[in-house]
N, C-alpha and C positions, 0 to 999 in steps of 0.2 A: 354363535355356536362355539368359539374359539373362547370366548370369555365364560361360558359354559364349563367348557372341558379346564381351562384353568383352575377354576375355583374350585371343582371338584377335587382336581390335585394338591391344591393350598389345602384340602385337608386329610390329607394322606391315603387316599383312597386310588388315586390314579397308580401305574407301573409305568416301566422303562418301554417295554412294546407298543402300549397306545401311547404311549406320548411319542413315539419315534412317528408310528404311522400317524398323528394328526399332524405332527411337522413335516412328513413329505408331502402332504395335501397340500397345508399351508404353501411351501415351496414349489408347487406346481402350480396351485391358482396363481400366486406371482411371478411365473413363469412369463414373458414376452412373447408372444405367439399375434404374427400382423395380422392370418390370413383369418381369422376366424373374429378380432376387434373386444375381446374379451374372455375371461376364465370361465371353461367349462364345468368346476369345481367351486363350489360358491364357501364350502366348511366339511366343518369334521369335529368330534364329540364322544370323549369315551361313551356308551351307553349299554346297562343290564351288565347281569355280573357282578360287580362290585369289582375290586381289586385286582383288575385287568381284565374285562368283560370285552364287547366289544366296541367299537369305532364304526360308528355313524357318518357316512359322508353322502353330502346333498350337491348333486350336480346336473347340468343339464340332460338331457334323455335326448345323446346324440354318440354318435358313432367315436367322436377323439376321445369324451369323455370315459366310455368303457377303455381305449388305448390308453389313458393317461392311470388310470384305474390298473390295468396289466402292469404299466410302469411302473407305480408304486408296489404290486406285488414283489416287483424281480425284483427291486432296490434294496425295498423291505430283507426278501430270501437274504441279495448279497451281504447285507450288514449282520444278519443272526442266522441265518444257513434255515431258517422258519419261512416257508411260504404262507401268508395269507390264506384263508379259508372268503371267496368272496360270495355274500348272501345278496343277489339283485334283485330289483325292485320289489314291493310293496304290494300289501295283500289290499283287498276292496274296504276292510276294516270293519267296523261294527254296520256301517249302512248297508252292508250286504247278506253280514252274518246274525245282527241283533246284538243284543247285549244281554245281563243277566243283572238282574236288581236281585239285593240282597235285603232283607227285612231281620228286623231287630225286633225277638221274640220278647214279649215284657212277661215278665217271671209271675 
């Protein structure tokens, strides 16, 4: 994901907001935490929008991970006075809702 969100910025596409919020992700998965034996926060990913759209993070579906997610908001606020807007979990996707096939009319 990290290698993702980079190369989108190598070409001028990313802003200073997601690239703040993928590096506090980043600096919380590498966060030292004994009691739990691993990062809650696995990445992070400008994503949609284009030119500061929003930031994608994948982590586990456990109670720190939403705390570590709150912490990133406050951090975020303190560094630009901007709280976060946080969109959780994911919809059933097309296997629930279907999809729409699109046909090319021939003239």
């Amino acid at each position: 994901m990290y290698q993702c969100h980079y190369s989108y910025n190598a070409c001028g596409l990313g802003s200073d907001g997601t690239e703040r919020l993928v590096n506090l992700v980043q600096e919380m998965q590498h966060r030292k935490t004994p009691e739990n034996g691993g990062p809650n926060l696995y990445g992070a990913k400008i994503t949609g929008g284009g030119s500061g759209g929003s930031v994608c993070v994948i982590g586990k579906n456990c109670l720190q991970s939403a705390e570590e997610i709150a912490e990133i908001q406050q951090r975020y606020k303190a560094a630009t006075g901007y709280l976060p807007i946080v969109f959780d979990g994911s919809s059933p996707g097309a296997g629930k809702f279907g999809y729409l096939k699109i046909r090319r009319r021939r003239p």
